[in-house]
DRENDO-1510 file (C-alpha; in Angstrom, 1 decimal, always signed):
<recs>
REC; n; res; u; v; w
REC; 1; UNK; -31.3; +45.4; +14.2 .
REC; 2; UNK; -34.4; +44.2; +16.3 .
REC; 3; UNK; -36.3; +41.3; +16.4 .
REC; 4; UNK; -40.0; +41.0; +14.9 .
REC; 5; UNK; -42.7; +38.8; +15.8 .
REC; 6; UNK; -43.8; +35.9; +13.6 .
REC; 7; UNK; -47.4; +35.3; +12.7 .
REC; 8; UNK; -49.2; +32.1; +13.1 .
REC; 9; UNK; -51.5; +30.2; +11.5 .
REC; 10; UNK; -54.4; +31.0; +11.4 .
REC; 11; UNK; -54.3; +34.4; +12.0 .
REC; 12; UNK; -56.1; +36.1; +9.1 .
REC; 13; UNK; -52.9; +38.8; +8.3 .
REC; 14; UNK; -50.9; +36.2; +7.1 .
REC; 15; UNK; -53.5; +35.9; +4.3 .
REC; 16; UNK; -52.6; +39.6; +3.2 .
REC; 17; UNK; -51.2; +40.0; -0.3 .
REC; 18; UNK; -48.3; +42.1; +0.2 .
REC; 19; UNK; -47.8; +45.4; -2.0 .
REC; 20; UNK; -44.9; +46.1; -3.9 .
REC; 21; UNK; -41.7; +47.7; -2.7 .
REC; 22; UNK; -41.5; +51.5; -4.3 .
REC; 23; UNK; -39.0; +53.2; -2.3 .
REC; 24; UNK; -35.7; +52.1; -1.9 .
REC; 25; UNK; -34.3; +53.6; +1.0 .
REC; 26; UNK; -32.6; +53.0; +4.8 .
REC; 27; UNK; -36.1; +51.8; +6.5 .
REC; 28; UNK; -36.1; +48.9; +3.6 .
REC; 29; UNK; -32.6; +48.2; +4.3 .
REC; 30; UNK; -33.5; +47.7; +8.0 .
REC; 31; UNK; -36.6; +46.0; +7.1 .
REC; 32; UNK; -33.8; +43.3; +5.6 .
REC; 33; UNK; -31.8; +43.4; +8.6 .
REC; 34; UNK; -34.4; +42.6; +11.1 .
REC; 35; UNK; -36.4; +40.2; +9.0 .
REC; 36; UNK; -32.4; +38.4; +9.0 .
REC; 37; UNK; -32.0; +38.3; +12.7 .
REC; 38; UNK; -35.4; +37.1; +13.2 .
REC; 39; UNK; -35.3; +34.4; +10.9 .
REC; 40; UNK; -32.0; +33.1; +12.7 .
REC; 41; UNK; -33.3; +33.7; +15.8 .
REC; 42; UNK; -36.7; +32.1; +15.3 .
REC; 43; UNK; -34.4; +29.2; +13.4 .
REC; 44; UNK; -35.5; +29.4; +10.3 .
REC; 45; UNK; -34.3; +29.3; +6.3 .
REC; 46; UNK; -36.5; +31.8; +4.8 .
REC; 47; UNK; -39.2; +34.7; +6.0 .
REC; 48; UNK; -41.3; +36.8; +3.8 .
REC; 49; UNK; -42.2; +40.3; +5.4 .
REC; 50; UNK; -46.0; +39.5; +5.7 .
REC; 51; UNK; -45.3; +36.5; +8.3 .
REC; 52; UNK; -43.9; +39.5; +10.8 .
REC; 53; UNK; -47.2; +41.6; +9.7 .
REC; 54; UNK; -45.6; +43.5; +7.3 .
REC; 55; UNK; -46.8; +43.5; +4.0 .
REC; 56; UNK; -44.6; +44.4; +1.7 .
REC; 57; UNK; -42.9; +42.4; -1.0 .
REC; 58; UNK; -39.4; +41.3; +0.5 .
REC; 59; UNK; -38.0; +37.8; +1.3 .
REC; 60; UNK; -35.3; +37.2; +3.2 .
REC; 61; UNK; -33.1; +33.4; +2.9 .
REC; 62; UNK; -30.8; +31.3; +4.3 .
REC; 63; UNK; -30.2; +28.0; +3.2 .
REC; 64; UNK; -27.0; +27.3; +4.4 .
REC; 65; UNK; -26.1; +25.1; +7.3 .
REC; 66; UNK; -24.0; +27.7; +9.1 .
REC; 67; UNK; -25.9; +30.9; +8.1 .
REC; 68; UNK; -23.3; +32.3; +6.2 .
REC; 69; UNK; -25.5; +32.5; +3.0 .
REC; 70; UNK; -27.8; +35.7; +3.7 .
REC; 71; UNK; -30.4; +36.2; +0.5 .
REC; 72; UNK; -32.3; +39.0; +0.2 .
REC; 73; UNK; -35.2; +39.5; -2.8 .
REC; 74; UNK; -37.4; +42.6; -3.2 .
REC; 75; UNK; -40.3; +42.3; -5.3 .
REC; 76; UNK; -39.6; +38.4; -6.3 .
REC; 77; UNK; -41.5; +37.1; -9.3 .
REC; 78; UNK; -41.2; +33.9; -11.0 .
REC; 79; UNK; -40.1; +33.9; -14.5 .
REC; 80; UNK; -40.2; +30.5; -15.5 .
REC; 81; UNK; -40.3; +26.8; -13.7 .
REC; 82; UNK; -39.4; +23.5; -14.7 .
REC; 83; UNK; -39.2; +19.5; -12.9 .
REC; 84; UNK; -40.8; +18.7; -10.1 .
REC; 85; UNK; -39.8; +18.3; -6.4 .
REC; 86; UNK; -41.1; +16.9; -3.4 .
REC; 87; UNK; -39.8; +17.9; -0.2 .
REC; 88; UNK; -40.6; +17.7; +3.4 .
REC; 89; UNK; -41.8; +21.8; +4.6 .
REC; 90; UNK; -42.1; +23.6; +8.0 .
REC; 91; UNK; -43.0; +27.1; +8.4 .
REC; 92; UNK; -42.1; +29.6; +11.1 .
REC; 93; UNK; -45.5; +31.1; +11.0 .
REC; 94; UNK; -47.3; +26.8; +11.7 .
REC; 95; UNK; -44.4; +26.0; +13.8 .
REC; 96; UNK; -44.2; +22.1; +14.9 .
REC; 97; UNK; -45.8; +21.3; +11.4 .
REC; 98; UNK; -44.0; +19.4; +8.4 .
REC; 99; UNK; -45.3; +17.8; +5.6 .
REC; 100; UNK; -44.7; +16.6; +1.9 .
REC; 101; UNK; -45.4; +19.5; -1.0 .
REC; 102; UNK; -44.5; +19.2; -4.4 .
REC; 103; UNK; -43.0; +22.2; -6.0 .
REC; 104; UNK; -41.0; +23.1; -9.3 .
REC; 105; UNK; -37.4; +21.7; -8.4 .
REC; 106; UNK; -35.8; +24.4; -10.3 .
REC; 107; UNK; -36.8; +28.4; -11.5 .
REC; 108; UNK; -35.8; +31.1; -12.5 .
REC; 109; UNK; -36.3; +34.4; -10.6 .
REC; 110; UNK; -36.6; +38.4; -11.2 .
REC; 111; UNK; -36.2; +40.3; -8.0 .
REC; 112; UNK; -34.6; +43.8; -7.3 .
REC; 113; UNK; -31.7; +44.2; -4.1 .
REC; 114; UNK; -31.8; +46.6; -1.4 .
REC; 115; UNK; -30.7; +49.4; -3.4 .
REC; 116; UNK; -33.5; +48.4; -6.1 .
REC; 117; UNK; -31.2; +47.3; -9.2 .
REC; 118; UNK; -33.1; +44.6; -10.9 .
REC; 119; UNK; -31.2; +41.6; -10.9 .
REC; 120; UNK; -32.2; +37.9; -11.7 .
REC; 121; UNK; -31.4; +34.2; -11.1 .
REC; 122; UNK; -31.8; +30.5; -11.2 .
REC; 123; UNK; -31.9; +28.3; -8.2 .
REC; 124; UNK; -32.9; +24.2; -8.0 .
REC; 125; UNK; -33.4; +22.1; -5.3 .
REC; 126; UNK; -33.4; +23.5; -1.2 .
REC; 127; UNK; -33.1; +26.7; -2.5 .
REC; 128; UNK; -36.3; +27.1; -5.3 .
REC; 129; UNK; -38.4; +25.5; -2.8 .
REC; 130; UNK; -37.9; +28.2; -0.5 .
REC; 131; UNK; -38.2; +30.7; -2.4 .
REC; 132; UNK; -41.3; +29.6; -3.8 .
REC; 133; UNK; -42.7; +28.8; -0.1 .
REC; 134; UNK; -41.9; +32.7; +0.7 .
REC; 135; UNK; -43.5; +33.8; -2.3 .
REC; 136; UNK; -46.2; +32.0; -1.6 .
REC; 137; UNK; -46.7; +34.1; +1.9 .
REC; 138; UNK; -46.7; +37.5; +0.1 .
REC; 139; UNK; -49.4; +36.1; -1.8 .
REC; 140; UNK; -51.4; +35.0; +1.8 .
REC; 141; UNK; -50.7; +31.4; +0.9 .
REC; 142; UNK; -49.3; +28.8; +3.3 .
REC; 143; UNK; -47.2; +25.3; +2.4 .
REC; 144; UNK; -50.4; +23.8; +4.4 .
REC; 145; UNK; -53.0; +25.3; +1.7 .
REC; 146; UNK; -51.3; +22.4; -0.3 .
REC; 147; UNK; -53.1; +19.9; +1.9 .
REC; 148; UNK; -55.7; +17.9; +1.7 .
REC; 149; UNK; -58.9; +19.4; +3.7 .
REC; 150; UNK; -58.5; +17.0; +6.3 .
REC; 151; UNK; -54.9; +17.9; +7.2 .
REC; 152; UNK; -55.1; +21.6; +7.1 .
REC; 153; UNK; -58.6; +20.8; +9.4 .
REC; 154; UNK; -56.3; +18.8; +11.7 .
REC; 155; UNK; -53.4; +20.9; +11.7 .
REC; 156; UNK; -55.7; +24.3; +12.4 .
REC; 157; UNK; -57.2; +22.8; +15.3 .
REC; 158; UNK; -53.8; +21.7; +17.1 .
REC; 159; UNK; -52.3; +25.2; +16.6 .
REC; 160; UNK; -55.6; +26.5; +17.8 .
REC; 161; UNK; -55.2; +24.4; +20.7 .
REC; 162; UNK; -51.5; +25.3; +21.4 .
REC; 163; UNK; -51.9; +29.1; +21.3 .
REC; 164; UNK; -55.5; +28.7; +23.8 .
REC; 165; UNK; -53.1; +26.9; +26.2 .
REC; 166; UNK; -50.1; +29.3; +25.4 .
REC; 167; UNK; -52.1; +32.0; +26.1 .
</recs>
């Protein structure tokens, strides 16, 4: 396994709409491997394939506490949402950044594994917001394209300034 580098906002890749997954073979299954160890690494509870510039539809998720929980979706698609949720976000790719977004609190998801079997599921609370947050990436949206102007403005400008100063 290796570790990939994370994208950040704002840079324009991230904005990519991943294609979908047609071959099912070793390089996907290390694809899922490394996209795990970098989202522990980075820490993080979820990482979609285009925020480490690849852009592919896969998701990788962790919402445990200890890690012990590693999810996997190929080719995620929404079947069906219901309620509503607010919750508190952060991204790995706008790191330092967390605000409010309202979501669907629970869904129902078709996705294919590794070896490509088409599977599907429900998930509510933690667990649908994340996955809708990294479905959102492989559609080149961000949680902070749920902002008002004046925040995403704000928050564009400070990571601006941060990776100037970084660099």
């Amino acid at each position: 396994m290796a570790l990939r580098q994370i994208l950040h906002h704002p840079d324009p890749r991230l904005r990519v709409k991943a294609e979908p997954v047609t071959v099912f073979d070793a390089d996907l299954g290390t694809l899922v491997d490394d996209m795990l160890e970098t989202m522990y690494d980075a820490p993080g509870i979820g990482l979609a394939a285009t925020q480490i510039n690849v852009h592919q539809r896969v998701v990788v998720i962790d919402v445990s506490r200890d890690g012990s929980a590693p999810m996997h979706f190929i080719n995620p698609r929404i079947l069906t949402r219901d309620g509503e949720e607010e919750m508190e976000e952060g991204c790995l790719s706008v790191p330092g950044i967390f605000e409010t977004v309202r979501r669907a609190d629970r869904i129902t998801l078709a996705y294919q594994d590794r070896d490509g079997n088409a599977l599907e599921m429900a998930a509510d609370g933690l667990l649908a917001v994340c996955i809708q947050h990294e479905i959102d990436h492989l559609d080149g949206k961000l949680f902070v394209d749920y902002l008002s102007q004046l925040k995403q403005s704000r928050i564009r400008k400070k990571l601006e300034k941060e990776q100037r100063l970084a660099g």
